[in-house]
DSSP file (Angstrom, degrees, kcal/mol; ACC not computed):
  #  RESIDUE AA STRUCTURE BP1 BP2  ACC     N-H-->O    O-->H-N    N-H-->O    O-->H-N    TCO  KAPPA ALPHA  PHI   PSI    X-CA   Y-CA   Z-CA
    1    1 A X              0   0    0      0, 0.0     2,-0.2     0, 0.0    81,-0.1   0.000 360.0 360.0 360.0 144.3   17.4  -30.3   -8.7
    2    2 A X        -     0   0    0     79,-0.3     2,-0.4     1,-0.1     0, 0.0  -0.596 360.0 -88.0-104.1 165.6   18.3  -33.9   -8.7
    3    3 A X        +     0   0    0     -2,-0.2     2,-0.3     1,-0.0    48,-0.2  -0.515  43.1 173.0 -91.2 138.9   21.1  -35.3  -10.6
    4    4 A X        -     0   0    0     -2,-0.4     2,-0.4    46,-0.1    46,-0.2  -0.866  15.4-160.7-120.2 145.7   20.6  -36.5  -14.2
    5    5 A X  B     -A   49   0A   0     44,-3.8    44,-2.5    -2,-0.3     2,-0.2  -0.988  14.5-144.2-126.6 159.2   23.3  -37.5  -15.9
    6    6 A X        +     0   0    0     -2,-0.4     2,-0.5    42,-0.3    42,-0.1  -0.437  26.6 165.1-122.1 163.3   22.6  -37.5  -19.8
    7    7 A X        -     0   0    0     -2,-0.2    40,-0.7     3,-0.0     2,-0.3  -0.967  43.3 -89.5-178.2 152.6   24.2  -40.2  -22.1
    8    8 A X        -     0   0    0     -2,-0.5    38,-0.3    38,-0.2    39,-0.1  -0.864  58.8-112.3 -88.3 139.2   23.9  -41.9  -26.1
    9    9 A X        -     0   0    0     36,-0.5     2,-0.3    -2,-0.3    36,-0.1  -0.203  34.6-154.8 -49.1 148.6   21.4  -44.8  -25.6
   10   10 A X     >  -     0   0    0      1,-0.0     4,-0.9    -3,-0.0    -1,-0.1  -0.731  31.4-103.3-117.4-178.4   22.8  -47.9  -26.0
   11   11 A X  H  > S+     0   0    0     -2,-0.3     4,-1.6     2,-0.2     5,-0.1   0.577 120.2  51.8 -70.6 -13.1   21.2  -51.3  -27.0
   12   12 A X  H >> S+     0   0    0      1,-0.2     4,-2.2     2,-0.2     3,-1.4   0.978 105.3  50.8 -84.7 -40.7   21.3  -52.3  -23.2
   13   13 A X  H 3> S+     0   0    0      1,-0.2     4,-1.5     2,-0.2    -1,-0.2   0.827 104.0  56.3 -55.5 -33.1   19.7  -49.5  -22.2
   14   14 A X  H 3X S+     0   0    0     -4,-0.9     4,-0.8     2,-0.2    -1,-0.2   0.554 114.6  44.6 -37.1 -41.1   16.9  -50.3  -25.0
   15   15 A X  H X< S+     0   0    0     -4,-1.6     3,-1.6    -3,-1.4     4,-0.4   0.984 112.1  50.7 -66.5 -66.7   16.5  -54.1  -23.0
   16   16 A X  H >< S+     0   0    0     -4,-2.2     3,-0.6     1,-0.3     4,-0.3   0.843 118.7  36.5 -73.5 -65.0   16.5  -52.6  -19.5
   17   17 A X  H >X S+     0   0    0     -4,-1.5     4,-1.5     1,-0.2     3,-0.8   0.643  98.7  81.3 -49.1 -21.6   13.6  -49.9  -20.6
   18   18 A X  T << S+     0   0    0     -3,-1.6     4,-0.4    -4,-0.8    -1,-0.2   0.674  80.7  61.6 -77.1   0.6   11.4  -52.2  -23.0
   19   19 A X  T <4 S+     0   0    0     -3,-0.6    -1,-0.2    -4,-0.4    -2,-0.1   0.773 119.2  30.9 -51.0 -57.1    9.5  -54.0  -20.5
   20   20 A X  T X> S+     0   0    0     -3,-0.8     4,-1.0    -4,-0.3     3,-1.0   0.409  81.8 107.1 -91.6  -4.8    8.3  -51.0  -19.6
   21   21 A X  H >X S+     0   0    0     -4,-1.5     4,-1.9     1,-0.2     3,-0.7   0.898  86.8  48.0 -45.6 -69.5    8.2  -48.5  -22.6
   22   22 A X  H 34 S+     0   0    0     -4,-0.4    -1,-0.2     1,-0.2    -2,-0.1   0.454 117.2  36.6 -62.9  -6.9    4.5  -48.5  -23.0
   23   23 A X  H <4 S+     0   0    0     -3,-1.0    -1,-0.2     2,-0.1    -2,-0.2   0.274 125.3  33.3-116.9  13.8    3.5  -48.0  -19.4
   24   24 A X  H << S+     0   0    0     -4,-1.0    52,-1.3    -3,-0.7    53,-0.3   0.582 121.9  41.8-120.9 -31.7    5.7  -45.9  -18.3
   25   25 A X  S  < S-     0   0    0     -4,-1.9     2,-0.2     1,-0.4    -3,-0.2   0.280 110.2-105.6-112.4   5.8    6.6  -43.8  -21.1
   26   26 A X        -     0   0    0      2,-0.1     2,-1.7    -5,-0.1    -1,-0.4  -0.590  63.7 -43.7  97.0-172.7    3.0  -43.3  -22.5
   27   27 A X  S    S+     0   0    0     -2,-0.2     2,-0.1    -4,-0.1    -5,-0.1  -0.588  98.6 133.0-113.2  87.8    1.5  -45.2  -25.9
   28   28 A X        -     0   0    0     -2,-1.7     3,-0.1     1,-0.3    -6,-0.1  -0.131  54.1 -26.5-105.3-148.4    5.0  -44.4  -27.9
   29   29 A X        -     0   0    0      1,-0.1    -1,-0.3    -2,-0.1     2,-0.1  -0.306  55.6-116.1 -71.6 149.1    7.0  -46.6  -29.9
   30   30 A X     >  -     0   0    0      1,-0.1     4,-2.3    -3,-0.1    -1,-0.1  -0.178  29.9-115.5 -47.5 156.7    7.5  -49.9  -29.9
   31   31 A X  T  4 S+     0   0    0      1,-0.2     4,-0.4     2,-0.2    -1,-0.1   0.218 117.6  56.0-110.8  46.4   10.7  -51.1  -29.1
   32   32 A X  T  > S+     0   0    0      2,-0.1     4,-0.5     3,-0.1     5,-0.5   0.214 106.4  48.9 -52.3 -42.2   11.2  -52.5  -32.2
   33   33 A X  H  > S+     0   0    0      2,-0.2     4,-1.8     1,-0.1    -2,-0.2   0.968 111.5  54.8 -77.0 -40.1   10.5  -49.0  -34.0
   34   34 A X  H  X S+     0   0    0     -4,-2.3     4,-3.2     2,-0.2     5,-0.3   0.990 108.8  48.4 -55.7 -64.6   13.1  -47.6  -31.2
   35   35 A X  H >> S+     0   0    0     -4,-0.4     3,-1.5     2,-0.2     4,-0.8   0.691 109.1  51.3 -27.1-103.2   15.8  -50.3  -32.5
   36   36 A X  H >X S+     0   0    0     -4,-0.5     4,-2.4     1,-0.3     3,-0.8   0.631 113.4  43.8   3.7 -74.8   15.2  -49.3  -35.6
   37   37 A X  H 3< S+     0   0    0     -4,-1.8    -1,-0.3    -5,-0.5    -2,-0.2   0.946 108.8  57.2 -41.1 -68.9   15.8  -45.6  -34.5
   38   38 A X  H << S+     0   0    0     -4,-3.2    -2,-0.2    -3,-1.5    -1,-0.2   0.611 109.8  49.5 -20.4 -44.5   18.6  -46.5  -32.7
   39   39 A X  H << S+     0   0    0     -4,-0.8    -1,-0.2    -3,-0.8    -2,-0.2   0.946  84.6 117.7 -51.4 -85.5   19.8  -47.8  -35.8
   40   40 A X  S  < S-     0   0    0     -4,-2.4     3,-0.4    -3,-0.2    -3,-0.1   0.486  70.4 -98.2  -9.6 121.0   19.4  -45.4  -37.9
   41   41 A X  S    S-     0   0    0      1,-0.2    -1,-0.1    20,-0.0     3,-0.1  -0.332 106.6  -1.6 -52.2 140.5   21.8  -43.1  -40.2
   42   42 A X  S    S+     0   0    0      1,-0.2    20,-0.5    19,-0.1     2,-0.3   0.913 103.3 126.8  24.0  87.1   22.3  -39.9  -38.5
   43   43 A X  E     - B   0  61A   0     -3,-0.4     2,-0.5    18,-0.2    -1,-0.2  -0.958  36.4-161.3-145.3 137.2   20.3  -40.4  -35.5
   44   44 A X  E     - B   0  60A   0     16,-2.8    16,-5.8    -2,-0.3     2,-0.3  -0.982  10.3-171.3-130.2 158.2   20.8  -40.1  -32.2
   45   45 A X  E     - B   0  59A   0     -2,-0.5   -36,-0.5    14,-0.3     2,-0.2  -0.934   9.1-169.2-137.8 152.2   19.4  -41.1  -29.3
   46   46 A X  E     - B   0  58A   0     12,-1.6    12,-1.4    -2,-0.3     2,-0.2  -0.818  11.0-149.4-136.7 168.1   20.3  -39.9  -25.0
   47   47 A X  E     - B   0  57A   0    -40,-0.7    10,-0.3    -2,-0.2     2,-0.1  -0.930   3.1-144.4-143.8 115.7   19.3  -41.3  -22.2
   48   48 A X  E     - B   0  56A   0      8,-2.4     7,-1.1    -2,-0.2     8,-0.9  -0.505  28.3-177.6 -64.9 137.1   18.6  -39.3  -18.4
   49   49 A X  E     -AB   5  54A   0    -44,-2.5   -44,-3.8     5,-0.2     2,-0.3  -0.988  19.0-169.3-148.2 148.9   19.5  -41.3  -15.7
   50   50 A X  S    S-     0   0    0      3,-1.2     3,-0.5    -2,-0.3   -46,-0.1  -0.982  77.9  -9.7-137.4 129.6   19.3  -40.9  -12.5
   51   51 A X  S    S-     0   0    0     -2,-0.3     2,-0.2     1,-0.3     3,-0.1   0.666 130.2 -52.2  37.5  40.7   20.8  -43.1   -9.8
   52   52 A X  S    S+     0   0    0      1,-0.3    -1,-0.3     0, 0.0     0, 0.0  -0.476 121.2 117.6 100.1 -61.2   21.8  -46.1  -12.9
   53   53 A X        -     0   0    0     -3,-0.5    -3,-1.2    -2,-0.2    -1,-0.3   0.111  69.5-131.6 -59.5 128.0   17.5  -45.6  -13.8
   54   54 A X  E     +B   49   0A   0     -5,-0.2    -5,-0.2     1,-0.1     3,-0.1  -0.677  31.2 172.1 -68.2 155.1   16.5  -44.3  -17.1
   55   55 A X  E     -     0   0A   0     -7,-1.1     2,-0.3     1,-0.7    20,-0.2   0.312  59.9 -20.7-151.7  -7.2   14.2  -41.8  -16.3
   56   56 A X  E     -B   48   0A   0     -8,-0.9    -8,-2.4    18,-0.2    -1,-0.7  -0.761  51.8-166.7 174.9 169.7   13.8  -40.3  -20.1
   57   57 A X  E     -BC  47  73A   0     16,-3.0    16,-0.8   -10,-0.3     2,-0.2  -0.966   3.4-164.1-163.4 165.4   15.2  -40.2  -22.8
   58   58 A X  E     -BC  46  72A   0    -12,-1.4   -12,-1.6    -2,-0.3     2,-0.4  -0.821   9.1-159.7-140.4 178.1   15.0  -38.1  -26.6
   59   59 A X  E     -BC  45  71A   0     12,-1.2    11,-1.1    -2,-0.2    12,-0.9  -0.945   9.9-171.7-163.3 144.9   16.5  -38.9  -30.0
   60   60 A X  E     -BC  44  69A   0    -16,-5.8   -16,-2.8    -2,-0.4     2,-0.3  -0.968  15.8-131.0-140.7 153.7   17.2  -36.5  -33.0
   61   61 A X  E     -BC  43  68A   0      7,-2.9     7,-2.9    -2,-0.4     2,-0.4  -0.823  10.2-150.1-107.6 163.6   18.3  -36.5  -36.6
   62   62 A X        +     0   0    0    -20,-0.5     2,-0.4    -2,-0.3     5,-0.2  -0.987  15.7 175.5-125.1 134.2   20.8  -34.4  -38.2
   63   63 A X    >   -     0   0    0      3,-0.4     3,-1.5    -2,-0.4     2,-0.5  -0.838  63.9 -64.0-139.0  90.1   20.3  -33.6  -41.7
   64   64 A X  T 3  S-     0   0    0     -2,-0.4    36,-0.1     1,-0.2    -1,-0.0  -0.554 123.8 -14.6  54.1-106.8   23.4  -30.9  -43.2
   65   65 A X  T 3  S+     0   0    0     -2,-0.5    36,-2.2    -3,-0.1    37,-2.0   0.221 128.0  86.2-120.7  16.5   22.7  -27.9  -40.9
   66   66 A X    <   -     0   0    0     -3,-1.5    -3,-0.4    35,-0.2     2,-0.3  -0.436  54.0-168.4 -87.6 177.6   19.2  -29.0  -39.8
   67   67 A X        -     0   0    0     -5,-0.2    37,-2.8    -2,-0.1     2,-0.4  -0.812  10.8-155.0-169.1 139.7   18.4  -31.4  -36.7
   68   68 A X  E     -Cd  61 104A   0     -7,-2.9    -7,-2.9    -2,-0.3     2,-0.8  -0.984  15.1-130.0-101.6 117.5   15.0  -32.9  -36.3
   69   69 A X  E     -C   60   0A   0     35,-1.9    37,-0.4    -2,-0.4    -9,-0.2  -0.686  19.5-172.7 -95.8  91.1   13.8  -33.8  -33.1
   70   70 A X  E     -     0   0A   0    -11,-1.1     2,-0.3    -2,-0.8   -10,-0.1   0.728  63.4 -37.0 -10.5 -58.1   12.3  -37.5  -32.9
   71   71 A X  E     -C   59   0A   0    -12,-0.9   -12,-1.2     2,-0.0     2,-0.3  -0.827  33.4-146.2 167.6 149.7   11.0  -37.3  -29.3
   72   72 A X  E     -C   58   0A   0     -2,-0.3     2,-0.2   -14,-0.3   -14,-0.2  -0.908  32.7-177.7-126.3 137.3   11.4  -36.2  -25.7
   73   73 A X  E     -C   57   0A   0    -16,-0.8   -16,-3.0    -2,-0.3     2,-0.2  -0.896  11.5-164.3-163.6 129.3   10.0  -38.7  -23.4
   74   74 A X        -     0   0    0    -18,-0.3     4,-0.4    -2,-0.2     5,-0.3  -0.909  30.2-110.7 -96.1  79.0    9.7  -38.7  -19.7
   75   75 A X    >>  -     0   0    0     -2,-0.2     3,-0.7   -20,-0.2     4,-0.5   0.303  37.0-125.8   7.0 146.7    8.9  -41.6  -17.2
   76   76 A X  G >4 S+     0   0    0    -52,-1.3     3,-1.1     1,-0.3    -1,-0.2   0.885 107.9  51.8 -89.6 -43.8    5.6  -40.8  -16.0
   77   77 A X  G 34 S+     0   0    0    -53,-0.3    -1,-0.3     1,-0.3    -2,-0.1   0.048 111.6  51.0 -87.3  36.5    6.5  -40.8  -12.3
   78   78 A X  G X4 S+     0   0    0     -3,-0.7     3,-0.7    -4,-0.4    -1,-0.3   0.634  81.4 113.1-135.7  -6.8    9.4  -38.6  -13.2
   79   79 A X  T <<  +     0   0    0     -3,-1.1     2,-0.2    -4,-0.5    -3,-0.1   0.189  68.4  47.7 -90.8 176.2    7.3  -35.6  -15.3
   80   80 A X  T 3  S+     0   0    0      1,-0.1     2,-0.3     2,-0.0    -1,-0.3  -0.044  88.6  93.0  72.8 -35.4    7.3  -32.3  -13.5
   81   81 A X  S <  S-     0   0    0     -3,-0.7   -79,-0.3    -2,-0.2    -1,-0.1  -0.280 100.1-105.6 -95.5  27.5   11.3  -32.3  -12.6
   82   82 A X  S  > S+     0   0    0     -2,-0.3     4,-2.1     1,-0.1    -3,-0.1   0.458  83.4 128.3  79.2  -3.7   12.7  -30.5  -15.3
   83   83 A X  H  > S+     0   0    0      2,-0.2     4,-2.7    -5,-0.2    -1,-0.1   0.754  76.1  56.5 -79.6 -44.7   14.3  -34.0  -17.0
   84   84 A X  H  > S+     0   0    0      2,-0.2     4,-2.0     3,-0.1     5,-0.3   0.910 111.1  42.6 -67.5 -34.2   12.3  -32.8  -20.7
   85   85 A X  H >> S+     0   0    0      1,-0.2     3,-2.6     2,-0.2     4,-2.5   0.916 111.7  53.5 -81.1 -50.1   14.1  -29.4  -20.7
   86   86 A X  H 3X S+     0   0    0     -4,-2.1     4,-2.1     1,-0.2    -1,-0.2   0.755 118.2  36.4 -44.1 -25.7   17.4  -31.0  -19.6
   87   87 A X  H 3X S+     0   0    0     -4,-2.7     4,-1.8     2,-0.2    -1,-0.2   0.705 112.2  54.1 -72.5 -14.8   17.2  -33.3  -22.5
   88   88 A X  H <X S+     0   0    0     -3,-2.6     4,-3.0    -4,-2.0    -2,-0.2   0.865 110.4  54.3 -83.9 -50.5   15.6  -30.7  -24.8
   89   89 A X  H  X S+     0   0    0     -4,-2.5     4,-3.1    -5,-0.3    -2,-0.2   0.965 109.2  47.9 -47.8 -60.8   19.2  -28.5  -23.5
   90   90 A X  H  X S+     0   0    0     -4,-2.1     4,-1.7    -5,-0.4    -2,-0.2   0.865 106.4  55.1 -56.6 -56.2   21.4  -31.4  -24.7
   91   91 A X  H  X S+     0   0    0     -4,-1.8     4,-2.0     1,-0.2    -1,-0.2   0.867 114.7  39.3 -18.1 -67.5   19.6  -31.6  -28.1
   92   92 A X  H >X S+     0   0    0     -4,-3.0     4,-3.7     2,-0.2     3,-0.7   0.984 111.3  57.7 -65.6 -47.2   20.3  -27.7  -28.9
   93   93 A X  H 3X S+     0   0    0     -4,-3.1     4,-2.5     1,-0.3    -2,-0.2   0.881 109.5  47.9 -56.2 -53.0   23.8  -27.9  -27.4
   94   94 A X  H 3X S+     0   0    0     -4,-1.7     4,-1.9     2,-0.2    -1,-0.3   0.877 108.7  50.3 -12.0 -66.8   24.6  -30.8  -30.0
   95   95 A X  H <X>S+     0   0    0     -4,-2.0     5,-1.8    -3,-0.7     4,-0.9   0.878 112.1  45.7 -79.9 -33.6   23.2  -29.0  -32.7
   96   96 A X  H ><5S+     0   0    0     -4,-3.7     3,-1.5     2,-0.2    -2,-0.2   0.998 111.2  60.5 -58.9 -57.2   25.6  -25.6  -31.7
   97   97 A X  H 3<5S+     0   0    0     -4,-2.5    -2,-0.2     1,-0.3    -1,-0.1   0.767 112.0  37.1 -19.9 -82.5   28.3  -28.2  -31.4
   98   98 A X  H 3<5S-     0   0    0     -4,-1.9    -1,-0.3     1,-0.1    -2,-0.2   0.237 111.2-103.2 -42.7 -23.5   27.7  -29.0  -34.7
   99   99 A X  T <<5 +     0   0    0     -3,-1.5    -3,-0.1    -4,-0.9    -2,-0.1   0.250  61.9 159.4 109.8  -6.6   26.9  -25.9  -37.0
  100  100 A X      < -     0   0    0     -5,-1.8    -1,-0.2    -6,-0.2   -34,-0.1  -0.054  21.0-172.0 -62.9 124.7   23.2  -26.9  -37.0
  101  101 A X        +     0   0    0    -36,-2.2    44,-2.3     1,-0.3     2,-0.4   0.775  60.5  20.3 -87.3 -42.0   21.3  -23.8  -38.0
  102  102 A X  E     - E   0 144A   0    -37,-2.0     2,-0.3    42,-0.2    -1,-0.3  -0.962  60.7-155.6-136.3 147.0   17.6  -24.8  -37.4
  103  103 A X  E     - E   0 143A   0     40,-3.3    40,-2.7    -2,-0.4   -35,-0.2  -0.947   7.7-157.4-144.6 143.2   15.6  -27.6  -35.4
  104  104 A X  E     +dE  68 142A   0    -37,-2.8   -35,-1.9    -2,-0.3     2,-0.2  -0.415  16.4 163.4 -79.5 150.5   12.3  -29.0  -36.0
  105  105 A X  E     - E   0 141A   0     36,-0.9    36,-1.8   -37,-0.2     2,-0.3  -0.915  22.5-149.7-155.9 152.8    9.9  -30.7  -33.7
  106  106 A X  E     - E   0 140A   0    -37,-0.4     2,-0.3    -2,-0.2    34,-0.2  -0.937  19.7-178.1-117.9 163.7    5.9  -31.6  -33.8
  107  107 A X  E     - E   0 139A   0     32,-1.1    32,-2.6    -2,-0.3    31,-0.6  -0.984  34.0 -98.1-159.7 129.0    4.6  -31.6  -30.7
  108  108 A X        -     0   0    0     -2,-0.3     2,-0.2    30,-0.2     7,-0.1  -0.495  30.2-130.6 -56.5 136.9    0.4  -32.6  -30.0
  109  109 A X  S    S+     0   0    0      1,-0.2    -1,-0.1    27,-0.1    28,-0.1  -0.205 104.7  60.0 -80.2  56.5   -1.4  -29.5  -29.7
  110  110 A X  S    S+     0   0    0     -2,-0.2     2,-4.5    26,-0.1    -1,-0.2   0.272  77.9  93.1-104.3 -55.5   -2.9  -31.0  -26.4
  111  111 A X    >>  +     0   0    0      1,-0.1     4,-2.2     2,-0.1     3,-0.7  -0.045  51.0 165.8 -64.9  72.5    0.2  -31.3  -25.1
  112  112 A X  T 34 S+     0   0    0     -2,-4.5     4,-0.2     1,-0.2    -1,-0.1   0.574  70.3  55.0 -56.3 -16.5    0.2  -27.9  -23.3
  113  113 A X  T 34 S+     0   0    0      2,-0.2    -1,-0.2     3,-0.1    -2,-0.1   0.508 106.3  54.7 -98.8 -23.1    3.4  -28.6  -20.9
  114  114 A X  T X> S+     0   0    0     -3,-0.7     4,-6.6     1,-0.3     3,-0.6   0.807 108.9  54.7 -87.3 -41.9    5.6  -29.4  -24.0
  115  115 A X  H 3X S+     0   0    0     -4,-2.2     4,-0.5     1,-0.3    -1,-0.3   0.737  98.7  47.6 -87.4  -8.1    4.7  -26.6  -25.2
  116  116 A X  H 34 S+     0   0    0     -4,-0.2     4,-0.5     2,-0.2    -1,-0.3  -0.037 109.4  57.8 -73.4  13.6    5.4  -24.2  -23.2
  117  117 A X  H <> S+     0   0    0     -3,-0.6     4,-1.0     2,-0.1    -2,-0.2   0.656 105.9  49.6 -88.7 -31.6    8.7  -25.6  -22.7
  118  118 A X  H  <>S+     0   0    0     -4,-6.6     5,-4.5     2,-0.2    -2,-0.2   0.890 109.3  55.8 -66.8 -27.8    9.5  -25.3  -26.4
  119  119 A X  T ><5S+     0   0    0     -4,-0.5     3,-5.9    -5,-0.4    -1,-0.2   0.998 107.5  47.5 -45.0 -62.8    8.3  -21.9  -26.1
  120  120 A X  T 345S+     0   0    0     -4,-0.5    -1,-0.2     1,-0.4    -2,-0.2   0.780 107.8  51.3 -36.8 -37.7   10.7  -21.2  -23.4
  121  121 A X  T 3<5S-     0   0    0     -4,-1.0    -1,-0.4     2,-0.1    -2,-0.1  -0.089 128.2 -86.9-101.9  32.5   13.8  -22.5  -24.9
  122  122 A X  T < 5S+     0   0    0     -3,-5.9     2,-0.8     1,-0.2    22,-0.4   0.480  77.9 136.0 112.1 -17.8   13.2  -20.4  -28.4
  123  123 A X      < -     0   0    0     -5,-4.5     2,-0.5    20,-0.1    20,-0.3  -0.645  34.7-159.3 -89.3 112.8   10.9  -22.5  -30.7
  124  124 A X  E     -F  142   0A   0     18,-1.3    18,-1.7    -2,-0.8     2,-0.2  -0.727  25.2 -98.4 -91.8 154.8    8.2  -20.8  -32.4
  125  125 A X  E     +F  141   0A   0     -2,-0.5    16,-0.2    16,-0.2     3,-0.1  -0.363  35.9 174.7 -59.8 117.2    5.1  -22.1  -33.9
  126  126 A X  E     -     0   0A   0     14,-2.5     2,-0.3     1,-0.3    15,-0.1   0.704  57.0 -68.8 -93.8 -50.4    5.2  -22.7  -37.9
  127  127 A X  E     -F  140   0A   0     13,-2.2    13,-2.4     2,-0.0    -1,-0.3  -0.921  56.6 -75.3-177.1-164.2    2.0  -24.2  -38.6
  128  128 A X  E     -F  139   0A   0     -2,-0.3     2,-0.4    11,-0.2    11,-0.2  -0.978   9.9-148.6-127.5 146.8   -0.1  -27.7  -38.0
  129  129 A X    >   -     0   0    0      9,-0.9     3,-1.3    -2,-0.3    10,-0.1  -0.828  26.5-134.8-110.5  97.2   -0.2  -30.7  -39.1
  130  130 A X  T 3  S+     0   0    0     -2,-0.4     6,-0.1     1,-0.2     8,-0.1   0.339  89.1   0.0 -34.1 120.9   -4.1  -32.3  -39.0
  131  131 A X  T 3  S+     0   0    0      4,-0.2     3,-0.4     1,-0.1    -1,-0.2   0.792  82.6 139.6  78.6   2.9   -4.4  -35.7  -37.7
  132  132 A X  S <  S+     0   0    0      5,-1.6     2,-0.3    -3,-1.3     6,-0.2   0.680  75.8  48.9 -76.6 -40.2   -0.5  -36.0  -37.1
  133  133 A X  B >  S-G  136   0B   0      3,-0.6     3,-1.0     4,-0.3     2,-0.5  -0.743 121.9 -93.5-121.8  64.3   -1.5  -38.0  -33.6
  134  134 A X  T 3  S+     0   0    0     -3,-0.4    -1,-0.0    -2,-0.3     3,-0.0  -0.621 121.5   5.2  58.6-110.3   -4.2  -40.7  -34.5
  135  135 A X  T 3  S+     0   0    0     -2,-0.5     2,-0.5     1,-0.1    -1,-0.2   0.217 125.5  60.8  17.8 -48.7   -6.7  -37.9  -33.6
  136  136 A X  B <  S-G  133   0B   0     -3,-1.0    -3,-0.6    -6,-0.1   -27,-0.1  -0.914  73.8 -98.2-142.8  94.4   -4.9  -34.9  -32.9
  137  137 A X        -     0   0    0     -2,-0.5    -5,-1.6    -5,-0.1    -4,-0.3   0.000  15.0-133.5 -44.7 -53.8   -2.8  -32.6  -34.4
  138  138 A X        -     0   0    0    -31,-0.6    -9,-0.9    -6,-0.2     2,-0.5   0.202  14.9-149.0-174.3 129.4    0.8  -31.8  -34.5
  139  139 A X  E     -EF 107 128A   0    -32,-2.6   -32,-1.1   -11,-0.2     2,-0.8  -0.932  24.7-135.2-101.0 143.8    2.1  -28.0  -34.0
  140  140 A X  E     -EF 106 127A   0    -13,-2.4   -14,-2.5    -2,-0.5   -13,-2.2  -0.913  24.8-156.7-115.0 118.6    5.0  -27.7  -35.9
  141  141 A X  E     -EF 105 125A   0    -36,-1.8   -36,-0.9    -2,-0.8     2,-0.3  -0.393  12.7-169.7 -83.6 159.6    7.8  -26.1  -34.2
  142  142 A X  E     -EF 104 124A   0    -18,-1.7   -18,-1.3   -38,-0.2     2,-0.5  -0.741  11.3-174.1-153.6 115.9   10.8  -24.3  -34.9
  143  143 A X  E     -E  103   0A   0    -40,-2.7   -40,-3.3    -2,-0.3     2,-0.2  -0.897  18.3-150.8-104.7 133.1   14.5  -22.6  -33.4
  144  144 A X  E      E  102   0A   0     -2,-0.5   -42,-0.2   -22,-0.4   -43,-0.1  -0.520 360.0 360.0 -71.9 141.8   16.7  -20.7  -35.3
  145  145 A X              0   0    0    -44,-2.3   -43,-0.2    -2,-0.2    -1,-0.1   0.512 360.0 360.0-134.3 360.0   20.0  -21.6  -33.5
């Protein structure tokens, strides 16, 4: 396994990735709609790096003894290497840290690798949401923690 070291996003890191946010990370957020997140009451945002590079990064809210998960997002030339569950890890570890009882996520039901990762780590499947993804629907997930 290579080394990630995990971190809270800053605004610099937010420069050095936006150049690249939409080809690298997929067709996500602007990075104006990421400020904004960034921003944002009870939010957080991490960042994986590996050798100084971001290489993905996630962001969650906490709301009393909930925590919502925003997004898990992987560098494209980085997918496969385990980088989503270690951020996915940090995200639950937080939320024990914290007293957080449940977290949410929607996740495309397309997205067949995300989901069998949530599986893995605990979440089960609630319901759908139609249309959630332009297109495409949203499973909405859920761990008891």
């Amino acid at each position: 396994m290579e080394k990630i070291e995990i971190l809270e996003m800053t605004l610099e890191d937010l420069a050095q990735i936006e150049n690249c946010l939409n080809c690298d990370f997929d067709d996500f957020w602007s990075a104006s709609i990421l400020k904004s997140e960034l921003m944002g009451q009870n939010k957080t945002y991490i960042v994986a790096k590996k050798n100084e590079e971001i290489v993905g990064f996630a962001g969650f809210m906490q709301n009393f003894s909930e925590v919502e998960i925003m997004n898990i997002v992987v560098k494209k030339n980085c997918r496969g290497r385990g980088i989503g569950k270690i951020l996915l890890q940090e995200i639950i570890e937080n939320a024990k840290n914290h007293d957080v009882q449940e977290i949410f996520l929607e996740v495309n039901e397309n997205n067949k690798i995300a989901r069998c990762l949530y599986q893995n780590m605990g979440f089960a499947e609630l319901g759908k949401r139609k249309n959630y993804y332009k297109q495409e629907s949203a499973i909405v997930m859920l761990k008891k923690v």
